[in-house]
N, C-alpha and C positions, 0 to 999 in steps of 0.2 A: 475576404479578409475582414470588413466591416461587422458581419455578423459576430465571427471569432472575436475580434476587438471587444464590441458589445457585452458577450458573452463572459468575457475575460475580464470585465470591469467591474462584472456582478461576483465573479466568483474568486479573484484574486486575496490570498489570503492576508492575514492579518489587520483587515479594515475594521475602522470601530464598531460597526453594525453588522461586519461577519461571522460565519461561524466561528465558533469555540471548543474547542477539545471537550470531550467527552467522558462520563468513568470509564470507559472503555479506553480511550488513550491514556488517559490516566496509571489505567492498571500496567499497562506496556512500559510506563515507566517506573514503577513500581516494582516490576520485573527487572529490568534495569539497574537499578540500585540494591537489589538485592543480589545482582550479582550470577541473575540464574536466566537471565535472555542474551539466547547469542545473534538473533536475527530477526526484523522483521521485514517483512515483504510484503509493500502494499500495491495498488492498484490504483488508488486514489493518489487525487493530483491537486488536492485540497491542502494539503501542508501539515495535517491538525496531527502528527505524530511527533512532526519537530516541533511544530509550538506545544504540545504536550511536555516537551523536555528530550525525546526520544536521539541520542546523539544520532550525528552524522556517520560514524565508525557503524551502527548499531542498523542502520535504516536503508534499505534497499525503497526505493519508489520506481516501482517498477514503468510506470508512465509517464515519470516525469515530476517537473514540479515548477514552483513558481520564481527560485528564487536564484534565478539566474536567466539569461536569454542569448539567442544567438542570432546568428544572420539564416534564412533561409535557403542563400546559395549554398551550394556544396563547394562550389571551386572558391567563395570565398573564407579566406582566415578568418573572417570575425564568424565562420560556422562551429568554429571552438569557442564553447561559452567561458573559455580563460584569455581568453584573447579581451572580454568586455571589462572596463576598469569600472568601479564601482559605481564613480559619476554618471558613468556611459550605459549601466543600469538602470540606476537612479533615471534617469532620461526618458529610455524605454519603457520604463514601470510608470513615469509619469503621462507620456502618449493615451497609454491603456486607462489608467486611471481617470485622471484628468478630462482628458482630452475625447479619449474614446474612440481612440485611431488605431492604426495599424504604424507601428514606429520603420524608419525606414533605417537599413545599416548605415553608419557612418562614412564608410569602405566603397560600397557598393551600388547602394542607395537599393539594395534588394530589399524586403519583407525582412523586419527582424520580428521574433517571437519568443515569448517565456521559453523555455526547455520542455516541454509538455510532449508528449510522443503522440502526435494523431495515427489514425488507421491508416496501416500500412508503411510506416515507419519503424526502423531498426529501435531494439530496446535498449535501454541505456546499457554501456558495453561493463557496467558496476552489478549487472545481474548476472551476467557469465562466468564476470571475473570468479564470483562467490557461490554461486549457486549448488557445485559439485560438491566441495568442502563441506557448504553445510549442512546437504542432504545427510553425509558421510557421517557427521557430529551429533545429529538430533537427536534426542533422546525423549521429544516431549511432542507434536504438533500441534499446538492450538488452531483451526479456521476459524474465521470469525468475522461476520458480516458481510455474506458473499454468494453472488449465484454462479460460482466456479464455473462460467463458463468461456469466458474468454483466456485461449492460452498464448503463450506456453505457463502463467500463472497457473490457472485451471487446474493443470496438471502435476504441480509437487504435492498433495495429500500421495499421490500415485509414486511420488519419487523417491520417499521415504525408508527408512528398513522395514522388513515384515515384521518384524519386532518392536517398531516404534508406536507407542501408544497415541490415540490420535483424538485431539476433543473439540467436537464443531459445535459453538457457539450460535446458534443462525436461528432465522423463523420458519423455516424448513430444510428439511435432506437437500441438499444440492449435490450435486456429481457422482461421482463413486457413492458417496454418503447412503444416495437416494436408495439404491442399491439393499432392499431388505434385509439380502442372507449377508450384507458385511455389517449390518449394527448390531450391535451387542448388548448396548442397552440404551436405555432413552432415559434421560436425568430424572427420579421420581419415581418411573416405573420398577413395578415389582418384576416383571414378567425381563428377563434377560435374552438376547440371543446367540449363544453356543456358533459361531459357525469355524469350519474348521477353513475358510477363507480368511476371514479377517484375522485370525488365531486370539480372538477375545480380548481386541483392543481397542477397539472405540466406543465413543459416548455420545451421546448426544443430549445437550443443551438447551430443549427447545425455548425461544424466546428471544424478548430485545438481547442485546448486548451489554447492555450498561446492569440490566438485572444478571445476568448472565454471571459475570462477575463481580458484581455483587455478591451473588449466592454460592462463588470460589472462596473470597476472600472471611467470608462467615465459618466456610466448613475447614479453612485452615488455622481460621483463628486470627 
């Protein structure tokens, strides 16, 4: 627990010397406001989509996040992170910060911790809820900043319609992507690739992120 603790006091977000959203989360909300993002699904457990502005309706965090905590036990209620009253947050968020402990439940005196999904923990049950619906809606897939390899994440480029155009943003082919006879073209190149797999829908981006779109937001105006 003391390492986690540790660990959690460097990386918890919204501190003044933390990180900060990105043009990359930026852009996500951007999308947002204009009305033409119905989901994002991240991985990261940093925060920087909702302090980007990224609503809560809008935001799948597929592993969790910081901004809430629960009890460790399972048989105890304070393992519902609505059971914790804001104070009783505030508390636990001080532990970590402050102190640099391990908070213990109010309830229980078990391990309480942020909402954060470690390995081999059930994923937040807001990824289930949504996940089928959206696949079914997509009309666009962005990837973007990602070595798609841990799933079930990993695997929605794969979830997609076969018809759904698909643009990874990234410093390399990761997953499927990697996959020669499915890209079609690489952002710049002349040279396009035809395959009757992919059916002539994907792109590829190579580069940071924040250039990445950057170089969207130029070619749409």
């Amino acid at each position: 627990p003391r390492p986690f603790a540790m660990l959690a006091s460097e990386i918890w977000p919204g501190q003044k010397d933390g990180p900060r959203p990105s043009r990359a989360h930026a852009f996500l909300k951007v999308l947002q406001d204009r009305d033409v993002l119905r989901r994002v699904y991240t991985q990261n457990i940093d925060g920087l989509e909702s302090l980007a502005g990224v609503s809560d309706d809008q935001l799948v965090e597929c592993h969790g996040h910081f901004r809430s905590c629960a009890c460790t036990s399972s048989s105890c209620r304070r393992s519902d992170a609505g059971t914790w009253t804001a104070a009783e947050f505030a508390s636990c968020r001080d532990s970590y910060l402050s102190k640099k402990t391990p908070h213990r439940c109010p309830d229980c005196g078990s391990l309480a911790k942020p909402t954060v999904v470690f390995f081999g923990e059930e994923l937040p049950r807001r990824f289930q809820d949504l996940i089928h619906a959206d696949m079914d809606e997509c009309d666009l897939l962005l990837v973007m900043g990602t070595s798609l390899l841990v799933n079930p994440v990993a695997s929605i480029p794969e979830w997609v319609g076969r018809d759904v155009p698909r643009l990874l943003l990234n410093r390399e082919l990761v997953g499927e992507f990697a996959r020669e006879e499915m890209m079609d073209r690489r952002w710049g190149d002349e040279e396009e690739y035809k395959s009757s797999v992919s059916g002539g829908r994907d792109v590829f981006l190579e580069g940071d992120c924040d250039q990445g779109v950057e170089a969207i937001c130029k070619l749409v105006g």
